[in-house]
C-alpha positions in Angstrom: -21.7 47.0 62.5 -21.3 43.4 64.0 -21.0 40.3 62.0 -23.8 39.1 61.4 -25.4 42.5 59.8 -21.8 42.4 57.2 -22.6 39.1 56.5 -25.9 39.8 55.5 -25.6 42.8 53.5 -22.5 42.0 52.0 -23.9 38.4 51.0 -20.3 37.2 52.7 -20.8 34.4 55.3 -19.6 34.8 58.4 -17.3 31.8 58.6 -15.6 33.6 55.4 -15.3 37.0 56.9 -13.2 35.1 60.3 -11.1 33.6 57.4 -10.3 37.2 56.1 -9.3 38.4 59.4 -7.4 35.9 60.3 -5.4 36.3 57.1 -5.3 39.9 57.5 -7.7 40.7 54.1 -9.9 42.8 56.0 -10.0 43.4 59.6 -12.3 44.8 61.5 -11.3 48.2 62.8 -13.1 47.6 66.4 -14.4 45.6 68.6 -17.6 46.1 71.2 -16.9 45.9 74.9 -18.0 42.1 74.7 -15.0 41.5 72.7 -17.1 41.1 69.1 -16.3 42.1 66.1 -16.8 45.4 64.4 -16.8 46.7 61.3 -16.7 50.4 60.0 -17.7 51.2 56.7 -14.2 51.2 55.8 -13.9 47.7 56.5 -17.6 47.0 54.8 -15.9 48.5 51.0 -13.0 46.8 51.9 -15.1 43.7 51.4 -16.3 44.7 48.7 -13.4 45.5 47.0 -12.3 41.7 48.0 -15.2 40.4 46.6 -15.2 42.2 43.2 -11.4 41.2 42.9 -12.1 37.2 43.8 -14.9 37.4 40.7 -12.0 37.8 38.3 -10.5 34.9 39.8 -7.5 36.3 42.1 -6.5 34.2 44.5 -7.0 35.6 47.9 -2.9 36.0 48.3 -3.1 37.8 44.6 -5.8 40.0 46.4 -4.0 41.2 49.4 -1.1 42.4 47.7 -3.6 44.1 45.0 -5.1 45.7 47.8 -2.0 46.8 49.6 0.8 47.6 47.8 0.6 50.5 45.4 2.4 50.0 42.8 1.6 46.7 41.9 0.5 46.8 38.5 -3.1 45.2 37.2 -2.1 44.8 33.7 -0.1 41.9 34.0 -2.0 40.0 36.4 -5.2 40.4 34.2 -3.1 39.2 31.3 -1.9 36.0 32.8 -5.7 35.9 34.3 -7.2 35.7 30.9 -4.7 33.1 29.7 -5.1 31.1 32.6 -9.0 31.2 31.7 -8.6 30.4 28.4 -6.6 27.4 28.7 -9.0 26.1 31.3 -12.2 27.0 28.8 -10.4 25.2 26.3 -9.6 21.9 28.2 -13.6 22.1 29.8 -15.0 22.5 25.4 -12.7 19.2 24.9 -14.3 17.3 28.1 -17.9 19.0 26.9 -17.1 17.7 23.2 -15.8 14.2 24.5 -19.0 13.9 26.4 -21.3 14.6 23.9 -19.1 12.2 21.4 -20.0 9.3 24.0 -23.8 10.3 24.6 -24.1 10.6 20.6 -22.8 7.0 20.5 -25.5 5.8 22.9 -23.8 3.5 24.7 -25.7 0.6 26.6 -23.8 -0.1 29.3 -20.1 1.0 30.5 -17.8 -1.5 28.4 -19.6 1.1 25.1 -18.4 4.0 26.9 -14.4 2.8 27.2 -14.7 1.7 23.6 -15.7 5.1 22.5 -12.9 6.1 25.3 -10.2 4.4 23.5 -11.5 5.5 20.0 -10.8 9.4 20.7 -7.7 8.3 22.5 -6.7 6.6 19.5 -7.8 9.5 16.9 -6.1 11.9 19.2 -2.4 10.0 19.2 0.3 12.0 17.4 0.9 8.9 15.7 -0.6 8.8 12.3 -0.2 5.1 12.1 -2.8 4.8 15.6 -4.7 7.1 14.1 -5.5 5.7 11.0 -5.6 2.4 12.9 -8.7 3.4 15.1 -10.3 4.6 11.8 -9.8 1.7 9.7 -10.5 -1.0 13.1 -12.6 1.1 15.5 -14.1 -1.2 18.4 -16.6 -3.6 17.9 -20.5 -2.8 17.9 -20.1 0.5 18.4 -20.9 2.9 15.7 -18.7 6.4 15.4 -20.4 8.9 15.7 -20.2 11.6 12.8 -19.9 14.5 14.3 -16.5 13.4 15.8 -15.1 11.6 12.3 -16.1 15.1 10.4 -14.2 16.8 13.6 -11.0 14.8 13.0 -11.1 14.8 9.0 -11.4 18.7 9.3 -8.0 19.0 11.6 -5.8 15.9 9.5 -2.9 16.9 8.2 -2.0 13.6 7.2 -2.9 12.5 3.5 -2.9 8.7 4.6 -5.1 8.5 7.8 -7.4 11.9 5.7 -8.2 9.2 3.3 -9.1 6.9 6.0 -11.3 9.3 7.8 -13.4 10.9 4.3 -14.1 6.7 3.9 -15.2 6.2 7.3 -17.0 9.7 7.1 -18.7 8.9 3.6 -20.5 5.5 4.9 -21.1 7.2 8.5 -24.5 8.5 7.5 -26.7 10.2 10.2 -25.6 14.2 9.9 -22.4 13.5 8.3 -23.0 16.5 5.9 -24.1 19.0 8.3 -21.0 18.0 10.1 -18.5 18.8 7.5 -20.4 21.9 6.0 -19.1 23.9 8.8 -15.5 23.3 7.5 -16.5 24.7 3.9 -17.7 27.8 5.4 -14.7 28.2 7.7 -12.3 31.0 7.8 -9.3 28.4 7.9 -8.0 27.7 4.3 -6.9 24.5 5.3 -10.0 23.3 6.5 -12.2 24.7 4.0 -9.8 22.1 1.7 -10.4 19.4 3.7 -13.9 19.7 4.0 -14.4 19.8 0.5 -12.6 16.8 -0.1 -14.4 15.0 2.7 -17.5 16.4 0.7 -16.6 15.0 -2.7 -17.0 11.5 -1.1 -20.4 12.1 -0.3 -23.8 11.5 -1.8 -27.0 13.4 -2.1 -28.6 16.5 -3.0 -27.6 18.5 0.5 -23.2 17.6 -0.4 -23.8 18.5 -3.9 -25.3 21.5 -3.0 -22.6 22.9 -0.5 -19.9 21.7 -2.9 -21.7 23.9 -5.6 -21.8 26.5 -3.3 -17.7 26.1 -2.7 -17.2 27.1 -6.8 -17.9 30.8 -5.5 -14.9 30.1 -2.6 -11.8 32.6 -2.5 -9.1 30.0 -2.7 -8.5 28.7 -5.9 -8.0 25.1 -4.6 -11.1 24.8 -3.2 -12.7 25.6 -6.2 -11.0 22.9 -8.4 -11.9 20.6 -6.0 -15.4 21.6 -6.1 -15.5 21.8 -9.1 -14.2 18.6 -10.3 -16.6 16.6 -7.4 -19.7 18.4 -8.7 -18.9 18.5 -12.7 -18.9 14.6 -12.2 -22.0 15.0 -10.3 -23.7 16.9 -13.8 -23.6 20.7 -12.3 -22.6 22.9 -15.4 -21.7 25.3 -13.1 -18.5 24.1 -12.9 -17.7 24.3 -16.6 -15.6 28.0 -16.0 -13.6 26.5 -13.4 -12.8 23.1 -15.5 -12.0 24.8 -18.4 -10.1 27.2 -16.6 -8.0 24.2 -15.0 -7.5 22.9 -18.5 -5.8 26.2 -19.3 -3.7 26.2 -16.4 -2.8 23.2 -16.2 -3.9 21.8 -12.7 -5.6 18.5 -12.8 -6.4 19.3 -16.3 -6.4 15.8 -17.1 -9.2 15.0 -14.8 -11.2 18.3 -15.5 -11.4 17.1 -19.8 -12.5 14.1 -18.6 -15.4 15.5 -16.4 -16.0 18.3 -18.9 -16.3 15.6 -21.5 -19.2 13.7 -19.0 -21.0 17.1 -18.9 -20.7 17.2 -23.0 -22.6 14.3 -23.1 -25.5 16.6 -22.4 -26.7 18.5 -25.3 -27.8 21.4 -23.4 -24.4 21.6 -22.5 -22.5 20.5 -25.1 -22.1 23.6 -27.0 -21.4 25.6 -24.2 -18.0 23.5 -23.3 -16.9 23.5 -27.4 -17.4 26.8 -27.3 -15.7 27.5 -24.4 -12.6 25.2 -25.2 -12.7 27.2 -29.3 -12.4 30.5 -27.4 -9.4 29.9 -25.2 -7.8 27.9 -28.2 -8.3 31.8 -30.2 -7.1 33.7 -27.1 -4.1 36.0 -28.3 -2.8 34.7 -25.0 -2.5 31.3 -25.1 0.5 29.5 -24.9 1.8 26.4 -27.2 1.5 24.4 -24.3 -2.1 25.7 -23.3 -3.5 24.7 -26.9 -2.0 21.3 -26.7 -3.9 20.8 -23.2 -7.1 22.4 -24.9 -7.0 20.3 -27.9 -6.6 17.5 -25.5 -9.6 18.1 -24.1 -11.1 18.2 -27.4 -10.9 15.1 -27.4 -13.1 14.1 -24.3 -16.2 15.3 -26.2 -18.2 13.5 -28.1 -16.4 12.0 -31.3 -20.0 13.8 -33.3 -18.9 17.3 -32.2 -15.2 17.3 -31.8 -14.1 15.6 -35.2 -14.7 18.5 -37.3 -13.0 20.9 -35.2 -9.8 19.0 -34.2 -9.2 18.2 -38.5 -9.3 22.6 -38.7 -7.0 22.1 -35.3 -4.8 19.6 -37.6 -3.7 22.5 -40.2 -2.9 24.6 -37.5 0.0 26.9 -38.0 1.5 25.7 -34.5 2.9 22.4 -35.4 3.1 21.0 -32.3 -0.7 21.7 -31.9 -1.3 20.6 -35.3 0.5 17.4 -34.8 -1.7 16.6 -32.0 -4.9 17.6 -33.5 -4.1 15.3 -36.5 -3.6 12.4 -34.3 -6.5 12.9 -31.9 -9.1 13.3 -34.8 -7.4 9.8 -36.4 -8.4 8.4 -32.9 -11.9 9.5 -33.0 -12.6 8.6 -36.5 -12.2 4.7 -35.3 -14.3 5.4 -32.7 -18.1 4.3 -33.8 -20.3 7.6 -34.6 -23.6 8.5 -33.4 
């Protein structure tokens, strides 16, 4: 078969077959008496076999010895193949997102564009100190998109420019939620944190509902931290979790004070007393836990907490009694109604 017939069934150009033979990938077995090329079918799966090989993305030098020697092994190859491929996927989703970053800030001419171009350079230095510099002074009259603030919030390891970023996130506007959910719902601890904390500095209905939705998360730091942005917010939801803080101690300062916001409604009111009474009974409970509970006793309204912390002030813990006494003499300055 001459040339031109390979080149058209094989969908191989011609110039490309001349460039196999002269590198010795596939020869033709014969040639006609006018001195052309001829190819058996030997030579026509041969080119096939080249073909299928270059679609995995062998070089031509990587096929020839594939082809030729016998014991050279595919396994390895095809690993260092896939790694290749990956790293190149990887560095072609950052250009992709670093496009769509620009084209999201709408630029208006090209001087926008290099601000935006020195913005991700700056929120991708390894110094925190740039970092939270391009947050806190990002170029003039252009806005920041977002999507790329909730993208660099989400991977910030470092408390000082994370602060920066949930600011500059929380008066972004646009999609900012949407952009963070994602981290609330991801399979990385660490950025399920973040995101919640991002969250917690958002307003509206759509944060507080994905922060409500984070009470139900696995990690037990999420959940406090849900559950302290969306107490404050008046979900009584998060009344388990805040009591359950008080009684272990995390943040259990700040989780009276927000259970004592929710007692304020008295829908709720009883249901946090009641609550707080129960884990003071608990066979369980340490000295120490009481203390904390009565503590938070004394977040709730002065109208509904008196009565209990003076029982709490004869308790047979003295420590606990000691601070029930003095808690209740607090509230009873306090004006009543």
């Amino acid at each position: 078969m001459l040339i031109g017939e390979v080149a058209r069934l094989s969908g191989v150009s011609t110039r490309m077959l001349r460039h196999y033979d002269s590198l010795g990938l596939v020869r033709p077995t014969g040639r006609t008496v006018g001195g052309y090329r001829e190819y058996s079918m030997a030579d026509i799966r041969r080119i096939f076999h080249v073909e299928g090989l270059r679609s995995l993305g062998l070089s031509l030098r990587q096929i020839g010895r594939a082809l030729e020697d016998p014991a050279f092994a595919p396994s390895a190859l095809v690993g260092d193949l896939i790694r290749a491929t990956e790293e190149r996927l990887k560095r072609e989703q950052e250009l992709l997102d670093r496009l769509r970053t620009v084209d999201a800030s709408a630029p208006s001419d090209w001087e926008g564009v290099l601000r935006i171009v020195e913005l991700l350079h700056g929120l991708e230095s390894p110094s925190p100190a740039r970092r939270q510099q391009a947050v806190l002074a990002p170029a003039e009259d252009v806005p920041v998109p977002a999507e790329l603030l909730a993208r660099a919030v989400l991977a910030e390891s470092d408390p000082n420019v994370a602060g920066a970023l949930r600011w500059a996130l929380a008066r972004a506007g646009g999609d900012a939620v949407a952009s963070v959910a994602s981290g609330v719902r991801s399979e990385n601890v660490d950025i399920r944190r973040r995101a919640v904390l991002a969250m917690a500095e958002m307003s509206g209905d759509e944060a507080t509902a994905v922060l409500a939705d984070a009470l139900e998360d696995p990690d037990m730091t999420v959940r406090r931290r849900a559950a302290l942005a969306v107490g404050m917010r008046g979900v009584t939801a998060a009344v388990p979790a805040l009591v359950g803080m008080v009684v272990e101690g995390a943040n259990d300062v700040e989780a009276s004070e927000v259970l004592g916001t929710l007692a304020l409604d008295h829908g709720c009111a009883d249901r946090i007393m009641g609550a707080l009474v129960d884990e003071l009974a608990a066979p369980t409970a340490t000295s120490a836990v009481r203390i904390r509970l009565v503590q938070a006793l004394a977040e709730m309204p002065p109208t509904i907490a008196r009565e209990v912390l003076r029982e709490l002030a004869h308790d047979d813990d003295a420590s606990v009694a000691r601070v029930a006494s003095a808690l209740a003499g607090m509230l009873e300055q306090r004006p009543k109604g």
